[in-house]
Each structure stands twice: as structure tokens, then as C-alpha cells.
C-alpha positions as CSV (number, residue, x, y, z in Angstrom):
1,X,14.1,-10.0,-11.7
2,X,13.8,-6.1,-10.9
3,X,10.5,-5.5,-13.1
4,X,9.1,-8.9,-10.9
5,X,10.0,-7.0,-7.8
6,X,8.5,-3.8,-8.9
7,X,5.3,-5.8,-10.0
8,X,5.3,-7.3,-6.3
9,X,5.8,-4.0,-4.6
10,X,3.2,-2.3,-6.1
11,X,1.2,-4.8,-4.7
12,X,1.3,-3.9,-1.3
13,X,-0.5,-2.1,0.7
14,X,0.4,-0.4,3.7
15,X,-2.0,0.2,6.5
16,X,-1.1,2.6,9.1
17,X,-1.9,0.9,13.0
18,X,-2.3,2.9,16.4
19,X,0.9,2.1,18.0
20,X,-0.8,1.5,21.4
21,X,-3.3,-1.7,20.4
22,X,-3.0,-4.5,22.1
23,X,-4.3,-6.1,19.3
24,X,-1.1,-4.8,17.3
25,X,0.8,-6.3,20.3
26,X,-1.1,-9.9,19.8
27,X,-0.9,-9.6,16.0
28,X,3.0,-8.7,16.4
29,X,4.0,-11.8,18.6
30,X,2.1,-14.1,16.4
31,X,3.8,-12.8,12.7
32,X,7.4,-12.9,14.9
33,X,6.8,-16.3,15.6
34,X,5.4,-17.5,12.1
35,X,8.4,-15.9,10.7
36,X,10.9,-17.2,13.1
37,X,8.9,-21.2,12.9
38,X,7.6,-21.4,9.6
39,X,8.9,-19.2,7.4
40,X,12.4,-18.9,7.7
41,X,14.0,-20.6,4.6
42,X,12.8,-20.5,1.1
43,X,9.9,-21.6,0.1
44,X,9.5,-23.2,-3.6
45,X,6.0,-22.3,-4.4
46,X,2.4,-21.5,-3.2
47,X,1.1,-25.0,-2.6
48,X,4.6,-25.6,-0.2
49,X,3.6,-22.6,1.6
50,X,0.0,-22.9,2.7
51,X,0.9,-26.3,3.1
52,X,3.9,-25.5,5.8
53,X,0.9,-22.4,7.1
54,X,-1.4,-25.2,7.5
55,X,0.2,-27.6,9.1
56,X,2.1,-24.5,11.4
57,X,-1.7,-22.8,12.7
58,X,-2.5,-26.0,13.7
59,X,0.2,-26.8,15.7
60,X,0.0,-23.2,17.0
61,X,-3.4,-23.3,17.8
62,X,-3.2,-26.9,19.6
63,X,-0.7,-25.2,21.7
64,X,-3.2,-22.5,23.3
65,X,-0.9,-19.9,24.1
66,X,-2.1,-16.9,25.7
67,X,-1.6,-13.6,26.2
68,X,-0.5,-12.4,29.6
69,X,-2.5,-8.7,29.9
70,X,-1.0,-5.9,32.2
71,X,-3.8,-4.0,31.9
72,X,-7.5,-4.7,32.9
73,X,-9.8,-2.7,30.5
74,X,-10.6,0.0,33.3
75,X,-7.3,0.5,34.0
76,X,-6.5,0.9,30.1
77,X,-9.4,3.2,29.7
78,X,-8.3,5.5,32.8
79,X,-4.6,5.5,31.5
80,X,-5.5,6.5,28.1
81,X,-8.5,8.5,28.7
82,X,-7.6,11.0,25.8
83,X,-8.2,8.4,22.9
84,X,-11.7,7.5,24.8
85,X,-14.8,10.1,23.7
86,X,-16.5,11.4,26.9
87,X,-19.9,9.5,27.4
């Protein structure tokens, strides 16, 4: 079981994110809720799961949700103008 784990771990990759995307915000909400509505018992094997992710999208996406912006892009831009190059 450990050497399995070890496999596994090496495995992943982690990619460093700007902590102030709204992307990351988007892509955040969306692995929360997978986790909290899809994934959160066992699953027995591959086949079980991208059946369950399948079948989870879809509903998701049927749904529509969307994201409620604070921010319009030239507000954004003028907040964080020290991560925008001068033009």
C-alpha cells in the first residue's frame, strides 16, 4: 500500500497559480463543488468514476450557474495596475 502511494505521488504535478485570478476563483468553486457532489465516498474503479463525472458535468452544466463578478475589467486593471505592462 505505501510503495502504491509513493508510485501515485510521484505522479503529481504541482503547478504554482497567481493567487489573484479570477479564473483560480472560477476553477476553485467548481473543484469545491465536484468534491462536495460527486466525489465524496469511495469510488471502486475508473469506469465508476467518469461514469459519476459524466453524468455530474452534465447536470452541472444544465444548471447554468454563473459567476457573479465584482469587478468590471477596467476596474480590475486600475486596481491592479502593477501586474499590467505599461502600453
Amino acid at each position: 500500500m505505501a510503495e502504491k502511494a509513493r508510485e501515485l505521488a510521484k505522479r503529481i504535478e504541482i503547478h504554482y497559480t497567481p493567487k489573484h485570478g479570477s479564473w483560480l476563483n472560477i476553477a476553485e468553486i467548481e473543484l469545491s463543488a465536484v468534491t462536495r457532489q460527486c466525489l465524496d465516498r469511495r469510488i471502486p474503479d475508473i469506469d465508476t468514476l467518469n461514469r459519476e463525472l459524466s453524468f455530474w458535468e452534465r447536470d452541472r452544466n444544465d444548471c447554468a450557474k454563473e459567476v457573479q463578478r465584482h469587478f468590471t475589467t477596467e476596474q480590475a486593471r486600475g486596481k491592479l495596475k502593477h501586474l499590467y505592462p505599461k502600453l
